[in-house]
C-alpha positions in Angstrom: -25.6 -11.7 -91.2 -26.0 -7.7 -91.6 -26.7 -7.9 -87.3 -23.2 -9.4 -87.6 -21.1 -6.8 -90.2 -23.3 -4.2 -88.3 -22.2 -4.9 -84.7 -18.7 -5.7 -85.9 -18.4 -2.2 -87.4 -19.6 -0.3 -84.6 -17.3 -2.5 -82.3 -14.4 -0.9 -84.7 -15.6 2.6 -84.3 -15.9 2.2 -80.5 -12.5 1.1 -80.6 -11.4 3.3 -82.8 -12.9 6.2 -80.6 -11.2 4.4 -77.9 -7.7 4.4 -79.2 -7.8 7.8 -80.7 -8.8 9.3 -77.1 -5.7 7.3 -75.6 -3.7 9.3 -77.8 -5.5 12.0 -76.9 -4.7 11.9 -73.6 -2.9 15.0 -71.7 0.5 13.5 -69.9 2.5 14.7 -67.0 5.2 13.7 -65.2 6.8 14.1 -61.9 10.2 13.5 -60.0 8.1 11.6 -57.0 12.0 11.3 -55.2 12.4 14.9 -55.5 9.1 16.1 -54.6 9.8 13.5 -51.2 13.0 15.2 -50.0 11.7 19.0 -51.2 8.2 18.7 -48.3 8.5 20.4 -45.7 7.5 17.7 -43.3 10.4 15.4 -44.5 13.5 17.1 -42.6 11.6 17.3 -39.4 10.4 13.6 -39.4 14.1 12.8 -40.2 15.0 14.8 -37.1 12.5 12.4 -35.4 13.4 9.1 -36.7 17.5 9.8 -35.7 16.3 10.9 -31.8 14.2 7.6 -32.1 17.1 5.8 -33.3 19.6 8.2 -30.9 17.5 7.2 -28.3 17.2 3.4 -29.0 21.4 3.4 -29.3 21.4 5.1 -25.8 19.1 2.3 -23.9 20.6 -0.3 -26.2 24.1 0.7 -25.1 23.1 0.8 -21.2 22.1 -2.6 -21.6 24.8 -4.0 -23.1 26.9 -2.4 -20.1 24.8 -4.1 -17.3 24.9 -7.6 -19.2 28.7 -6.9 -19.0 28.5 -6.6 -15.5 26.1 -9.5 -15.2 28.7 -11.7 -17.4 32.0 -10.5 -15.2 30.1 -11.8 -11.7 29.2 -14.8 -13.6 32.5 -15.2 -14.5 34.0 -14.6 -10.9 31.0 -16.9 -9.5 32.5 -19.5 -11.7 36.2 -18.9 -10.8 35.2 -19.4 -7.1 33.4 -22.6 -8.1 37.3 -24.2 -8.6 38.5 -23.3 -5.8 40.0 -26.0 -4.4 39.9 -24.3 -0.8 36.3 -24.4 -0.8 34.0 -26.9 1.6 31.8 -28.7 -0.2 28.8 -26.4 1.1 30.6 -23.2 -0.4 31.5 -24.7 -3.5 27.9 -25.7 -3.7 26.5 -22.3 -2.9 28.4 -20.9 -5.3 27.7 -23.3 -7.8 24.3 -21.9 -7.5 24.7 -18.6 -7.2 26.3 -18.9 -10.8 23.8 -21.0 -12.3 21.3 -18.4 -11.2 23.6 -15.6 -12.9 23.8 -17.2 -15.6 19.6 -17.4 -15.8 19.8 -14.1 -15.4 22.3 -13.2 -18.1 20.2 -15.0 -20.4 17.2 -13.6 -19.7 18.8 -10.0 -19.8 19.8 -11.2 -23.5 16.8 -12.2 -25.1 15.1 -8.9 -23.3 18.2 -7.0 -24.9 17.2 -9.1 -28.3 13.2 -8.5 -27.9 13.9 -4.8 -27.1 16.2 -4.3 -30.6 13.3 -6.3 -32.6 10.3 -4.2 -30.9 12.2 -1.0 -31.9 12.7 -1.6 -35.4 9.5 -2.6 -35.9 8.5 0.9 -34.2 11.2 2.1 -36.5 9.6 1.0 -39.4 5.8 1.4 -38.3 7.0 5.3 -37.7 8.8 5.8 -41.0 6.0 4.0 -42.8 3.2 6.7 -41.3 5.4 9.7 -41.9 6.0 8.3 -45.8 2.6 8.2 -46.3 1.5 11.3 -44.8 4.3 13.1 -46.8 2.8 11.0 -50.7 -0.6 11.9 -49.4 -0.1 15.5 -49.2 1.9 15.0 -52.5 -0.5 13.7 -54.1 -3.0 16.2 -53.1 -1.1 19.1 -54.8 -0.6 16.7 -57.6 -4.3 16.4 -58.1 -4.6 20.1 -58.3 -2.0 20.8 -60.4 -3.1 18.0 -63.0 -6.6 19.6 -62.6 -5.1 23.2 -63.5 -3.3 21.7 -66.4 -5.7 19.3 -67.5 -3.7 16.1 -67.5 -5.6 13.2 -67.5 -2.4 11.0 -66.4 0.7 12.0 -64.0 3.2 9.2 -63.8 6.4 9.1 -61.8 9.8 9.3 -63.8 11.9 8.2 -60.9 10.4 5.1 -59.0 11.0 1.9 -60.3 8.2 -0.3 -61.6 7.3 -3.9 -61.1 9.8 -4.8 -63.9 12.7 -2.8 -61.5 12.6 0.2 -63.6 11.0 3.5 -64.2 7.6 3.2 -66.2 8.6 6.6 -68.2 11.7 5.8 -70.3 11.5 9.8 -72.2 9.1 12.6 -71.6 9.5 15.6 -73.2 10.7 18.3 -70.6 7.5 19.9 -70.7 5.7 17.4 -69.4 7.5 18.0 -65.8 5.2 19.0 -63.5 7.3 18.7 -60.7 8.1 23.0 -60.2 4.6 23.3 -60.2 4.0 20.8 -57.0 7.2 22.0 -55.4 5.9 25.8 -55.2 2.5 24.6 -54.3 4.0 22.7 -51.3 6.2 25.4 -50.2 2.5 27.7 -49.9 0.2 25.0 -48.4 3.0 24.4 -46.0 3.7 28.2 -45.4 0.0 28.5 -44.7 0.5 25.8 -41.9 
C-alpha cells in the first residue's frame, strides 16, 4: 500500500514537472505563405513553371491545328464517298482512304490527350520539387532563428490544419518570427 501512495505521488510530480515545462515552453510563430512568396528562388521557378506551361500551350496548340487538318480531309474523304458519280472501285477506295483517316484522327487524339496528361503530371512533379526545395531552405533559417531565440516550438499562423484552419488562433505580435527568417533569406541567398 505505501509502494502504491508512493508511486502514485511521484507519477503526480513527474507530471506535474511535465505540465509546468509545457508552459514553460518558448513559442514562435511564422507567416509560412509569406516567407514562400518573399525567397528568392520562388519568382524564378515561377518564371519556369509559365515557359513550361508557355511551352506546353505552344505544342498543344500545333496539335490541335494538324488534327484540324486531319478532320477537314476526313471530312472531304467522306464527301467523295457520296458521290454518286463514282465507280464502285473509287467509291470503295475512298471509303478506305477515310476510314484510315479517321484511324489516324483518333490516334492523333488520344496522343494529343496522353501528351496534356504527361505534362501536367510534369507540371505537378516540377512544382512539387521547387516547393519543397523553397520549405526546405525555410526551414533551415527557421531552425536557426529558433536556435538564436531559444524557441522550443515555431508553428505556422497561416496554413490551415487538419481541421481546415490555422493551428494558431492569437499569438501575441512578438512571437512573429517571420522578419527575422525574411532578412536571413535575403543574406544566405545574397551569399549564393
Amino acid at each position: 500500500m505505501k509502494m502504491t501512495i508512493r508511486t502514485m505521488m511521484a507519477g503526480a510530480a513527474v507530471l506535474g514537472i511535465s505540465a509546468t515545462a509545457t508552459m514553460a515552453a518558448n513559442i514562435g510563430v511564422i507567416d509560412m505563405e509569406k516567407l514562400i512568396k518573399m525567397h528568392p528562388r520562388t519568382a524564378a521557378d515561377r518564371v519556369v513553371l509559365e515557359q513550361y506551361v508557355e511551352d506546353f500551350e505552344t505544342e498543344r496548340e500545333q496539335r490541335v491545328t494538324a488534327l484540324k487538318a486531319l478532320s477537314e480531309s476526313f471530312d472531304a474523304l467522306r464527301k467523295g464517298i457520296e458521290d454518286v458519280s463514282l465507280s464502285e472501285k473509287a467509291t470503295q477506295e475512298k471509303r478506305q482512304l477515310a476510314q484510315a483517316k479517321l484511324e489516324e484522327m483518333r490516334e492523333a487524339e488520344r496522343e494529343l490527350r496522353e501528351l496534356a496528361n504527361m505534362r501536367q503530371k510534369e507540371l505537378t512533379g516540377q512544382e512539387l520539387r521547387m516547393r519543397t526545395r523553397v520549405v526546405s531552405d525555410i526551414r533551415q533559417i527557421v531552425s536557426q532563428v529558433a536556435a538564436t531565440k531559444k524557441l522550443d516550438l515555431v508553428l505556422d499562423s497561416t496554413g490551415p490544419g487538419a481541421a481546415g484552419y490555422s493551428p494558431v488562433i492569437y499569438s501575441d505580435k512578438t512571437m512573429d518570427i517571420t522578419e527575422d527568417v525574411t532578412v536571413l533569406l535575403i543574406k544566405e541567398s545574397d551569399k549564393k
